[in-house]
N, CA, C and O atoms as CSV, one atom per row, in Angstrom:
chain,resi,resn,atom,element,x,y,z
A,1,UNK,N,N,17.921,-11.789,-1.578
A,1,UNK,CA,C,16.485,-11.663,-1.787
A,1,UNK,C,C,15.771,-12.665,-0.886
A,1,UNK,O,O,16.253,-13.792,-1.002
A,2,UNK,N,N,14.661,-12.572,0.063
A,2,UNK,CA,C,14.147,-13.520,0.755
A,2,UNK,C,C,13.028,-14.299,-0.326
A,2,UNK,O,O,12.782,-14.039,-1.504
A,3,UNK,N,N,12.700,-14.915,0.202
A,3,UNK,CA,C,11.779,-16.038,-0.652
A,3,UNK,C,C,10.168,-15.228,-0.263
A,3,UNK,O,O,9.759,-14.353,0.500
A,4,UNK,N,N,9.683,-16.042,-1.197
A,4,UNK,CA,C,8.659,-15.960,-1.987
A,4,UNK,C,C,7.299,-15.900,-1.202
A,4,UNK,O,O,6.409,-15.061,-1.341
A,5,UNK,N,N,7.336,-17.038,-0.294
A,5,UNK,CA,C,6.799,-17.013,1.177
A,5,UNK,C,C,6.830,-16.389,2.145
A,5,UNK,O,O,5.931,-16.228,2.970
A,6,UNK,N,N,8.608,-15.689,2.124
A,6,UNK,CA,C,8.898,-14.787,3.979
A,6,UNK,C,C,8.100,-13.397,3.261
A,6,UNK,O,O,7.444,-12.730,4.061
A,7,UNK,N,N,8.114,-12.942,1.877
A,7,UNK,CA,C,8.133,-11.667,1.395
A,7,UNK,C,C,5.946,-11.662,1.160
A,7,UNK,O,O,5.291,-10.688,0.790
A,8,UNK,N,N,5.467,-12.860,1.480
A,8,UNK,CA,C,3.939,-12.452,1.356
A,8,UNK,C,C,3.624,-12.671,2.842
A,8,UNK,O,O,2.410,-12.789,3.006
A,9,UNK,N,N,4.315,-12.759,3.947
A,9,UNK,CA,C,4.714,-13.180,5.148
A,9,UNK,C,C,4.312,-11.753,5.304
A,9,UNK,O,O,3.155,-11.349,5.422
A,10,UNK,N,N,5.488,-10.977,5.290
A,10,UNK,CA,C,5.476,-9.487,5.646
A,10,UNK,C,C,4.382,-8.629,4.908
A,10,UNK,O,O,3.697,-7.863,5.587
A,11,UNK,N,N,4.187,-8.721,3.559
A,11,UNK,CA,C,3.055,-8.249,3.768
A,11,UNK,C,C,1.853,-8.233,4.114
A,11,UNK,O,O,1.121,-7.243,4.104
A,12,UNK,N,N,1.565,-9.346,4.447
A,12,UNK,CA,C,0.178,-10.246,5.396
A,12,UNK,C,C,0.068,-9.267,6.474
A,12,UNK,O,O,-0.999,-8.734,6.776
A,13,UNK,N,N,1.629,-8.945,7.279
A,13,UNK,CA,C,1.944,-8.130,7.992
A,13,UNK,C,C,1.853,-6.768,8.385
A,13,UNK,O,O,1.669,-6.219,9.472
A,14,UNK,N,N,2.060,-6.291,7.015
A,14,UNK,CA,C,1.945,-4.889,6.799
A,14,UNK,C,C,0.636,-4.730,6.629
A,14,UNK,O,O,0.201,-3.902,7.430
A,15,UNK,N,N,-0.160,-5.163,5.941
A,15,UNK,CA,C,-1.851,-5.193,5.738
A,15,UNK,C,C,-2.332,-4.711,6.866
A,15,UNK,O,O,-2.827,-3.593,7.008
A,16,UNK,N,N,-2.129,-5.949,8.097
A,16,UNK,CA,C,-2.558,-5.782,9.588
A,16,UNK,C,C,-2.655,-5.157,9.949
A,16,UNK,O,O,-3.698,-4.690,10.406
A,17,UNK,N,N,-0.698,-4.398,9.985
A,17,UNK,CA,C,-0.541,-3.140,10.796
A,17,UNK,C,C,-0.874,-2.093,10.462
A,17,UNK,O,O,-0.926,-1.257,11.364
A,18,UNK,N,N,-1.212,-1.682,9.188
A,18,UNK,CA,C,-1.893,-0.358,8.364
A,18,UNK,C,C,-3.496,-0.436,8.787
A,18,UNK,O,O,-4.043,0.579,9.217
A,19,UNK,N,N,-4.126,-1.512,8.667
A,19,UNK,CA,C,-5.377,-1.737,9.320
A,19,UNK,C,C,-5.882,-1.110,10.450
A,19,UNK,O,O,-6.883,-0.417,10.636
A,20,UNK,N,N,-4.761,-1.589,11.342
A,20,UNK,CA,C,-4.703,-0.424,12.705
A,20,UNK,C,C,-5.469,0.738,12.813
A,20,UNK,O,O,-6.559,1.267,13.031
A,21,UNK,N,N,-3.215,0.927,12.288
A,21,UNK,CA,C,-2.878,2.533,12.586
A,21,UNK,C,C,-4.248,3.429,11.878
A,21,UNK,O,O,-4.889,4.245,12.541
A,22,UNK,N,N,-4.578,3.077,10.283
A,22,UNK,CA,C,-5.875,3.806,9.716
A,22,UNK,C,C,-5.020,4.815,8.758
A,22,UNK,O,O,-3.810,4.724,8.550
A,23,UNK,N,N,-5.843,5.727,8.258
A,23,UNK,CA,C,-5.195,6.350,7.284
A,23,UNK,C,C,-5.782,7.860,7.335
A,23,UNK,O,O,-6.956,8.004,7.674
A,24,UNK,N,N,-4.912,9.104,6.972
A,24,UNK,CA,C,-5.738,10.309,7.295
A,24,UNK,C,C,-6.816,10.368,6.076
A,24,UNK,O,O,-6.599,9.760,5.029
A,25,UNK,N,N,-7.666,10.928,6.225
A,25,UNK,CA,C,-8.875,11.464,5.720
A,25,UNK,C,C,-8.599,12.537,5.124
A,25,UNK,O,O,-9.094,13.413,5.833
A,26,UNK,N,N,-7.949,13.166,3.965
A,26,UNK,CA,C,-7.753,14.286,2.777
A,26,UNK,C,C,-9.067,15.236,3.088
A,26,UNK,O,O,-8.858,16.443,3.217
A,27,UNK,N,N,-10.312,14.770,3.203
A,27,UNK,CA,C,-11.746,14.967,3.244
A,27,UNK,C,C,-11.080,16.348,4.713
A,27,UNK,O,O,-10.792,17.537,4.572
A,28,UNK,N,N,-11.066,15.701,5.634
A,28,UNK,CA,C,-10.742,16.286,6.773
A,28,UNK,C,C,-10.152,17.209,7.697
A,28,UNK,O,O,-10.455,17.797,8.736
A,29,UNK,N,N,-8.637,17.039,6.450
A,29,UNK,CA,C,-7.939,18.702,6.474
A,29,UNK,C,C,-8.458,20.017,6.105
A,29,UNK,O,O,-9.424,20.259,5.381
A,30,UNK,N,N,-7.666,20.845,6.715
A,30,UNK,CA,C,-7.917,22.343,6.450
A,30,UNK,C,C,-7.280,22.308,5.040
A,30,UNK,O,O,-6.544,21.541,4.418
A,31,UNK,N,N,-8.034,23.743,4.775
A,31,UNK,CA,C,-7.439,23.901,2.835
A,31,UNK,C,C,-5.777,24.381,3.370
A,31,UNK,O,O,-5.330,24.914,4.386
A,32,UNK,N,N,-5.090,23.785,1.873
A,32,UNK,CA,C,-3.530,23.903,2.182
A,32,UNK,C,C,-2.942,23.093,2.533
A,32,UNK,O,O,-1.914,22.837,1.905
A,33,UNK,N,N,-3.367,22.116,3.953
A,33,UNK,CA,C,-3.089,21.286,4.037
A,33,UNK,C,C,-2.914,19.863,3.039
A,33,UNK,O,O,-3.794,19.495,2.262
A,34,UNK,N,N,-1.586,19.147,3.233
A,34,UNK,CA,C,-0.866,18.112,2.077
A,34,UNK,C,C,-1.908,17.068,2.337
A,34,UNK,O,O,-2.490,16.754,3.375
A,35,UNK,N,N,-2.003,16.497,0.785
A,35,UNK,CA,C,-2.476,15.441,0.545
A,35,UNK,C,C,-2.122,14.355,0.648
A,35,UNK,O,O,-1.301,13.977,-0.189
A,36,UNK,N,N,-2.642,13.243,1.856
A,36,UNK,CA,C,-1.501,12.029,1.600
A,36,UNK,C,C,-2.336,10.975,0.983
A,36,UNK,O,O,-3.560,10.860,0.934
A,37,UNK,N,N,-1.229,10.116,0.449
A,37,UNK,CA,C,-1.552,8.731,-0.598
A,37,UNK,C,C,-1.514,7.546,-0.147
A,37,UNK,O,O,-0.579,7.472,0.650
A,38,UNK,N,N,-2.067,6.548,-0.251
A,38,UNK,CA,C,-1.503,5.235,0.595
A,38,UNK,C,C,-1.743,3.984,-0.673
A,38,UNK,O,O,-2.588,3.870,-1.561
A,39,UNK,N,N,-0.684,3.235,-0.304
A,39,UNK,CA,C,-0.855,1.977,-1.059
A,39,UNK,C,C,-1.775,1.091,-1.154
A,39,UNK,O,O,-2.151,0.451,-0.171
A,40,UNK,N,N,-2.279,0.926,-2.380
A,40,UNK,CA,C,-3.456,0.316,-2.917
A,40,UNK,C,C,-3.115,-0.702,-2.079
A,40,UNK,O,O,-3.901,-0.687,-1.132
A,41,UNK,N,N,-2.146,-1.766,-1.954
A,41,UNK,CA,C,-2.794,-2.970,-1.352
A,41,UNK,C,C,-2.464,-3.115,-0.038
A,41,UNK,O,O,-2.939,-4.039,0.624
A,42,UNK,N,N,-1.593,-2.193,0.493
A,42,UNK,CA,C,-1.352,-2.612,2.163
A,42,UNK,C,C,-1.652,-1.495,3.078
A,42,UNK,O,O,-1.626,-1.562,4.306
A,43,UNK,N,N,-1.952,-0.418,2.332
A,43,UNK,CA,C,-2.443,0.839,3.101
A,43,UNK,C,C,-1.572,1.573,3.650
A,43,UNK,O,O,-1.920,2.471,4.417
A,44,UNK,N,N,0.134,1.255,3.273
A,44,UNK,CA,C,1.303,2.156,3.459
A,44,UNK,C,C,1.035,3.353,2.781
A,44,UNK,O,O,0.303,3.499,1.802
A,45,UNK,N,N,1.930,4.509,3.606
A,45,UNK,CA,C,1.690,6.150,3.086
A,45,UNK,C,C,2.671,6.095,1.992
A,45,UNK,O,O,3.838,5.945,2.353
A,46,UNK,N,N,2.477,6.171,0.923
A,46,UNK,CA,C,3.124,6.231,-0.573
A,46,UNK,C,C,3.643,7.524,-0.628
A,46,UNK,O,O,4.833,7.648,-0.918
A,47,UNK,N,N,2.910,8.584,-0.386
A,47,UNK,CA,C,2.947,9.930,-1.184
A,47,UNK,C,C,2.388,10.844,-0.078
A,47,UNK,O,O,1.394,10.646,0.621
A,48,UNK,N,N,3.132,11.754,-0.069
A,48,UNK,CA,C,2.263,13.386,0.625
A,48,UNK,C,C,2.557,14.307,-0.328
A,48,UNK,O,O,3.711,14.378,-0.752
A,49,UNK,N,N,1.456,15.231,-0.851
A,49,UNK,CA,C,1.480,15.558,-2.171
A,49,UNK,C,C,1.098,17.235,-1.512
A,49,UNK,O,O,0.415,17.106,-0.497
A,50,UNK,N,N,1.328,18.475,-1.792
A,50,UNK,CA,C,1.085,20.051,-1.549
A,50,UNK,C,C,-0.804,19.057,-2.090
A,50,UNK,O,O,-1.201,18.005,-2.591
A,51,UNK,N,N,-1.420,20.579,-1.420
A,51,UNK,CA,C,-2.825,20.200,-2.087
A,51,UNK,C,C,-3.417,20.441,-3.195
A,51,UNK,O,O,-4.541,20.101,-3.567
A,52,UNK,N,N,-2.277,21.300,-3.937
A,52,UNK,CA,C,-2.001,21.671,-5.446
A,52,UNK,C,C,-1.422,20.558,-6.440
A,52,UNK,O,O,-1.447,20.629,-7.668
A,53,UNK,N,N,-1.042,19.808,-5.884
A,53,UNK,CA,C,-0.467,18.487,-6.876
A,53,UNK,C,C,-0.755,18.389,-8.245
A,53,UNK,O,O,-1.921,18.361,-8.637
A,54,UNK,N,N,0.123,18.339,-8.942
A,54,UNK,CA,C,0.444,17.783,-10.603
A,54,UNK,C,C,0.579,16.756,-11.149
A,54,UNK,O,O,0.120,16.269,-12.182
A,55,UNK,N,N,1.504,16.312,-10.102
A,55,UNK,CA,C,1.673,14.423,-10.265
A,55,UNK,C,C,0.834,13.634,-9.883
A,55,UNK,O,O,-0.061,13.719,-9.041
A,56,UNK,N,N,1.154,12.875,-10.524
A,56,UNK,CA,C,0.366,11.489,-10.082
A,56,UNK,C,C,0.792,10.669,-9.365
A,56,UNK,O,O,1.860,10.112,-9.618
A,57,UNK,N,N,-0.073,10.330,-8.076
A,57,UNK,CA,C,0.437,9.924,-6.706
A,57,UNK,C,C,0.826,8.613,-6.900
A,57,UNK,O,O,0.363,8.201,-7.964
A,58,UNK,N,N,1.719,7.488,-6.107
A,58,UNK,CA,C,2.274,6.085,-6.148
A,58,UNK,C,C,1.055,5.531,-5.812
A,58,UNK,O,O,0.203,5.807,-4.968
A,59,UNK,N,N,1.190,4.529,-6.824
A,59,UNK,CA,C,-0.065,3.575,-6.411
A,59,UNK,C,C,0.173,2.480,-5.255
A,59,UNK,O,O,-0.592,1.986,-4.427
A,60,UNK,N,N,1.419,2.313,-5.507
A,60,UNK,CA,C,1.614,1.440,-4.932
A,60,UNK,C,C,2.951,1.484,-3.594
A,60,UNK,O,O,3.364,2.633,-3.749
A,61,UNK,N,N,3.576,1.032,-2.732
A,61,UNK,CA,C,5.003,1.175,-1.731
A,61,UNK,C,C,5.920,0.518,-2.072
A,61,UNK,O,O,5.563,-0.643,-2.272
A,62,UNK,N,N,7.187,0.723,-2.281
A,62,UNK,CA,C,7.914,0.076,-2.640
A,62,UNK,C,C,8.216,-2.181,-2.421
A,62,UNK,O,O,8.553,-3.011,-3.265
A,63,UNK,N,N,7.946,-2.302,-1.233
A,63,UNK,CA,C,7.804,-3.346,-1.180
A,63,UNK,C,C,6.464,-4.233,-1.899
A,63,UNK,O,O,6.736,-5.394,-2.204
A,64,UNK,N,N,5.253,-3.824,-2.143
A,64,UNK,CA,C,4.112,-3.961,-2.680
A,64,UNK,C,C,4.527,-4.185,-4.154
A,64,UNK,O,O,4.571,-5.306,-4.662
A,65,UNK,N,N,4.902,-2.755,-4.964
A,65,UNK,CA,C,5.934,-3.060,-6.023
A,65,UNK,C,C,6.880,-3.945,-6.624
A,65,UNK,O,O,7.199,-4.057,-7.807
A,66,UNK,N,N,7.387,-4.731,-5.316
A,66,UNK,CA,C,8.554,-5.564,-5.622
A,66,UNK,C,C,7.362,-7.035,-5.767
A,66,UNK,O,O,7.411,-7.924,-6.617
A,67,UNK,N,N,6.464,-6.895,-4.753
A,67,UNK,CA,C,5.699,-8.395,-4.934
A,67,UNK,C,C,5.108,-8.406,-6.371
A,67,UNK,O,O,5.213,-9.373,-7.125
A,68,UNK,N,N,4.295,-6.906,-6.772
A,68,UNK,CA,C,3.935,-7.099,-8.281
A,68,UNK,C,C,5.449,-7.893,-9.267
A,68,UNK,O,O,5.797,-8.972,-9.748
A,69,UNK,N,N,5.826,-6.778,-9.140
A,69,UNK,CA,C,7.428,-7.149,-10.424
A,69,UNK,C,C,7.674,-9.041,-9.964
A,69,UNK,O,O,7.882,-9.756,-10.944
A,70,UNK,N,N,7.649,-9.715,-8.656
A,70,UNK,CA,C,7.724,-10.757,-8.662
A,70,UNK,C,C,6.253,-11.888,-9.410
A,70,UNK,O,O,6.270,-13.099,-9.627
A,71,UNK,N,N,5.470,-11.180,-9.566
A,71,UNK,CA,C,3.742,-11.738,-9.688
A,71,UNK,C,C,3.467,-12.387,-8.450
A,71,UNK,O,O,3.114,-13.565,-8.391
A,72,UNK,N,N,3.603,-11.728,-7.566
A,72,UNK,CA,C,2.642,-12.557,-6.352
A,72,UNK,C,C,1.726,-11.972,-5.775
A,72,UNK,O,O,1.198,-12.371,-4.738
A,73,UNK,N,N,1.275,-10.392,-6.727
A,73,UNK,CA,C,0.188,-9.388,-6.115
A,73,UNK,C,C,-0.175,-9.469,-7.933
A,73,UNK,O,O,0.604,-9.906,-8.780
A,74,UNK,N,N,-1.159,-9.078,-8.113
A,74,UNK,CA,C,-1.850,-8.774,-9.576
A,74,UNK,C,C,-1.507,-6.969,-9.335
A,74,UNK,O,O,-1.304,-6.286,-8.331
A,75,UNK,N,N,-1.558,-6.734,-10.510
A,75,UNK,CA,C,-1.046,-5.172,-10.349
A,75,UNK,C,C,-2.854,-4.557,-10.711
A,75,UNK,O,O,-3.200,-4.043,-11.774
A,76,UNK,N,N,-3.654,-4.775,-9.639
A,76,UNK,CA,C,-4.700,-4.028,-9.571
A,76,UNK,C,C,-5.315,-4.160,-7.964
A,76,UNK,O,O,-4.707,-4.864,-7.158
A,77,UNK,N,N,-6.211,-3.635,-7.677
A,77,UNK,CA,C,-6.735,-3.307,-6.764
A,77,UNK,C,C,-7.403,-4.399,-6.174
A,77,UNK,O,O,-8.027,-5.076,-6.990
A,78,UNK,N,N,-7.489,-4.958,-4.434
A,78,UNK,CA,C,-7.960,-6.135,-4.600
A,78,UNK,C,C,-8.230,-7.045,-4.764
A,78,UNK,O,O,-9.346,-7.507,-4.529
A,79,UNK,N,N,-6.955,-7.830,-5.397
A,79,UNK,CA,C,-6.798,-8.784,-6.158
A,79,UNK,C,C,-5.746,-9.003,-5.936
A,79,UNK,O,O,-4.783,-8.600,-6.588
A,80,UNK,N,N,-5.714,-9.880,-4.695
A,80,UNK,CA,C,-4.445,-10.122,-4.383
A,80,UNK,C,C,-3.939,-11.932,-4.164
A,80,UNK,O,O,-4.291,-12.441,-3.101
A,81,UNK,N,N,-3.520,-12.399,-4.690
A,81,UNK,CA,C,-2.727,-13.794,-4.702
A,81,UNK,C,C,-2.211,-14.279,-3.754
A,81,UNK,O,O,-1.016,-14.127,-3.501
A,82,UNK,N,N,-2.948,-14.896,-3.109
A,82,UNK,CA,C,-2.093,-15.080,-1.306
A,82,UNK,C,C,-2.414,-16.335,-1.258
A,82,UNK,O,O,-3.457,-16.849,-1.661
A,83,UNK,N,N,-1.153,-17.035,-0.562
A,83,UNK,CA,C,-0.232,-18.291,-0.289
A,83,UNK,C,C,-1.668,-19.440,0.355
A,83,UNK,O,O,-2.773,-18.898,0.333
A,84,UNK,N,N,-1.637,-20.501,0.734
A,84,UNK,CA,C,-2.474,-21.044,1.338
A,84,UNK,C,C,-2.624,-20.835,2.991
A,84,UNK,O,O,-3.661,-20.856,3.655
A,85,UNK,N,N,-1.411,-20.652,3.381
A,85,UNK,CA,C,-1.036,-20.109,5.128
A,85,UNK,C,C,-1.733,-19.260,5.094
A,85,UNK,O,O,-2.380,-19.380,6.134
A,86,UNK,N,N,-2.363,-17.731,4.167
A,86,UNK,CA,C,-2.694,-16.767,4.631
A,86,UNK,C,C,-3.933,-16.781,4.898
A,86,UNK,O,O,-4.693,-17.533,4.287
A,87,UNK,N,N,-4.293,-16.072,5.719
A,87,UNK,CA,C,-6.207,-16.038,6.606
A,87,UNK,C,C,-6.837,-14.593,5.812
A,87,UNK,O,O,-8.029,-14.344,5.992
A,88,UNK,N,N,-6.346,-14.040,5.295
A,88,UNK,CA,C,-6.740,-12.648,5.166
A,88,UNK,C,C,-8.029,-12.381,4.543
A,88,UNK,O,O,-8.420,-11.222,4.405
């Protein structure tokens, strides 16, 4: 398991790089076209869902997940617990 620090490290990381790349717009597709989901706190693609979907999409990405289950993310939106190193 890496520590506590390398693992809010990477997601500091992942934040960034999702920042970027951007996220598709559901709004934007043609009808039929899949619905995709992204993680509440780092903006990773969680879920691509038919546009008929039943389930209920991941809130969250697996690594995001692991920082909640550790408590170093609050398991809500925005509210995120970051180290003194981080600028975000």
């Amino acid at each position: 398991m890496i520590s506590d620090e390398e693992a809010l490290k990477r997601f500091s990381l992942r934040k960034r790089l999702f920042a970027i790349v951007g996220q598709v717009d559901n709004g934007d597709l043609p009808a039929g076209s899949p619905m995709f989901f992204y993680c509440w706190y780092c903006s990773d693609l969680v879920d691509e869902l038919p546009e008929d979907y039943t389930t209920v999409p991941k809130r969250y990405c697996d690594e995001c997940s692991e920082l909640i289950s550790r408590k170093l993310l609050l398991e809500e939106r925005d509210r995120v617990i970051y180290p003194e190193f981080d600028t975000l």
